[in-house]
N, C-alpha and C positions, 0 to 999 in steps of 0.2 A: 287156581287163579294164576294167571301166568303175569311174569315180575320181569324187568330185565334193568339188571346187572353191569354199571360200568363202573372201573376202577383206573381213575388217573394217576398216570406211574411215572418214572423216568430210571433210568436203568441204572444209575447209579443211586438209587434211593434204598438202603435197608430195609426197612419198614413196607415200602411196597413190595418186595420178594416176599418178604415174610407172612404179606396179607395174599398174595398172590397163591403161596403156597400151601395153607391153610385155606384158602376158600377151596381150592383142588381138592383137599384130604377130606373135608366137607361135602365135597359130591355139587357143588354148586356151582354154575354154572356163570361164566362174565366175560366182560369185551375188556380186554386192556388196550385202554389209551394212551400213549408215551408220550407227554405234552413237549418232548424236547424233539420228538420227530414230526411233529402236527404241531404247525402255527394255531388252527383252527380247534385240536384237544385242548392246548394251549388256555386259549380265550375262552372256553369252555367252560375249563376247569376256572380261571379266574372268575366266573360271573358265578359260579356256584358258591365265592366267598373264601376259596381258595389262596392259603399262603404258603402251604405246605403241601408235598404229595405224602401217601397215597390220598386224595379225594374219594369217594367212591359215593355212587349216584343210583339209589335203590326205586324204580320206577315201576306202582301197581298196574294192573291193569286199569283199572278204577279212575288211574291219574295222581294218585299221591304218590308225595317223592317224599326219600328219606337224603337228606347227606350227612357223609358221615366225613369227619374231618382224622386225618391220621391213621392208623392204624388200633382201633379200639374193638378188641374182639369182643367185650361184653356189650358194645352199641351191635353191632353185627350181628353179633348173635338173636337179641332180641329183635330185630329189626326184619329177620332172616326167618325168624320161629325156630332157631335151634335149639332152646330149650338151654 
């Protein structure tokens, strides 16, 4: 079932490298959106309940959405099936 993958970042955020870097070593696959270069990732990221980056925004085919707030690798994981 095909899934997609966005993670709202800003480049000076820790926690979003760190997620960024980790989902790479994972083999998994995502669109980084840098809400400090996009007004529009921006307000994105805000309506998904966003206060903090990384946000990241786990879309089934199905249509179910996961968000996941911060950098929380055991939400990700499970949310991911990576066991």
């Amino acid at each position: 079932m095909a899934r997609t993958i966005i993670v709202y970042t800003q480049q000076t955020c820790g926690p979003c490298q760190e997620e960024k870097m980790w989902l790479t070593q994972q083999n998994v696959s995502f669109e980084d959106r840098d809400i400090r270069e996009n007004d529009i990732f921006f307000q994105e990221a805000i309506s998904l309940g966003a206060n903090m980056t990384p946000v990241t925004l786990i879309e089934e085919e199905n249509g179910d959405r996961t968000v996941i707030h911060g950098f929380d690798k055991e939400q990700l994981k499970k949310a991911l099936d990576l066991g």
